[in-house]
C-alpha positions as CSV (number, residue, x, y, z in Angstrom):
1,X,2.7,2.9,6.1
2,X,0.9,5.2,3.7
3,X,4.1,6.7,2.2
4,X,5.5,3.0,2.0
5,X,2.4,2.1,-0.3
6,X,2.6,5.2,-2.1
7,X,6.2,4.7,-3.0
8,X,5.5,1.3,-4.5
9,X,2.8,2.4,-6.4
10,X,5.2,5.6,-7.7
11,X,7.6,2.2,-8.8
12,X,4.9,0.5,-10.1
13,X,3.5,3.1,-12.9
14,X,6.2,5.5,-13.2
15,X,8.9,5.4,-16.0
16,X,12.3,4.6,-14.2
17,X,13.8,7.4,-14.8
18,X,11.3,9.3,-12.9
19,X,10.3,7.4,-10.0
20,X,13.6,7.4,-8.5
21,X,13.1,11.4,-8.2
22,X,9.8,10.9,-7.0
23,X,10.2,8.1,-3.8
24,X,10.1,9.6,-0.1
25,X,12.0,6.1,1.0
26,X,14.7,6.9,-1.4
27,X,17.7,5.1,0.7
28,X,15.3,1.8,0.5
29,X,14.7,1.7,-3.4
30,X,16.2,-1.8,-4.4
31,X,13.8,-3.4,-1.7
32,X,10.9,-1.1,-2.9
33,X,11.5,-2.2,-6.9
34,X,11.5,-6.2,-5.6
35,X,8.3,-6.0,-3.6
36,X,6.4,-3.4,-6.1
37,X,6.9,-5.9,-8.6
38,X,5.8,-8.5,-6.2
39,X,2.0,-6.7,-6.8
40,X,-0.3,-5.8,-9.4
41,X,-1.2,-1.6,-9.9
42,X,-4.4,-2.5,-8.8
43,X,-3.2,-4.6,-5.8
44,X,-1.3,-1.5,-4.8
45,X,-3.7,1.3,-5.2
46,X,-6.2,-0.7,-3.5
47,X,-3.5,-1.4,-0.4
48,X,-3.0,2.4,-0.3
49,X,-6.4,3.0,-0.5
50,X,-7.0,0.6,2.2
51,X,-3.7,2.1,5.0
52,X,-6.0,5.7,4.6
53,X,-9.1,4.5,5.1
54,X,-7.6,2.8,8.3
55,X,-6.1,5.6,9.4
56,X,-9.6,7.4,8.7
57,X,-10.5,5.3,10.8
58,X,-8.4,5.2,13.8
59,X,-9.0,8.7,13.8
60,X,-12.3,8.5,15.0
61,X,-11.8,6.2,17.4
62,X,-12.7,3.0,16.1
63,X,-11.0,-0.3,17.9
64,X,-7.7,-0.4,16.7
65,X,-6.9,-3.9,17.6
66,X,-10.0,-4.7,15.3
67,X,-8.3,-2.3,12.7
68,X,-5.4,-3.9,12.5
69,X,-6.6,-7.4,12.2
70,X,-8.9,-6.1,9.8
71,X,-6.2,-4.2,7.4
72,X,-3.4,-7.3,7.7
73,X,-6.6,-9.4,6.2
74,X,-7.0,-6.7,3.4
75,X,-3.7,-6.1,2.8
76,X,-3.2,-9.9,2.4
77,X,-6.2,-10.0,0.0
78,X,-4.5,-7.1,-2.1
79,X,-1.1,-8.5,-2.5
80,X,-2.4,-12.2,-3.7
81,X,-4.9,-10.5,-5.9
82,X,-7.8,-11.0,-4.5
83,X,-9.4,-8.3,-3.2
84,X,-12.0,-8.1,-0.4
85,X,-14.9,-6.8,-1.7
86,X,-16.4,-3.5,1.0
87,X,-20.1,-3.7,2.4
């Protein structure tokens, strides 16, 4: 899921030319340009941000069911723009 993010974000910020050198999920790039533009740069650094800190996570054992719920919710949050603020 991490690579995923990352690719979007390479679609996001880098000069076409470039990015299409640059994607791991090259064989899905039309579907990667039509949901990266679907989200803000911010929206998608935070979503990557948020797929590592749950896999952080998981490494250390923490309830993955609870992990899950808890990265859908930020995900969601990220991808309508709204963040979810960490405490």
């Amino acid at each position: 899921m991490a690579v995923l993010m990352r690719d979007l974000l390479v679609l996001r910020i880098a000069e076409d030319r470039q990015a299409g050198d640059l994607l791991v999920n090259l064989g899905r790039q039309d579907s990667l340009r039509l949901l990266s533009s679907a989200a803000s740069e911010a929206g998608l650094r935070h979503s990557l941000e948020a797929v590592l800190s749950a896999q952080d996570l998981l490494r250390r054992n923490v309830n993955p069911q609870l992990l899950v719920e808890d990265l859908m919710l930020e995900l969601a949050a990220c991808w309508q723009g709204t963040g979810r603020a960490k405490g």
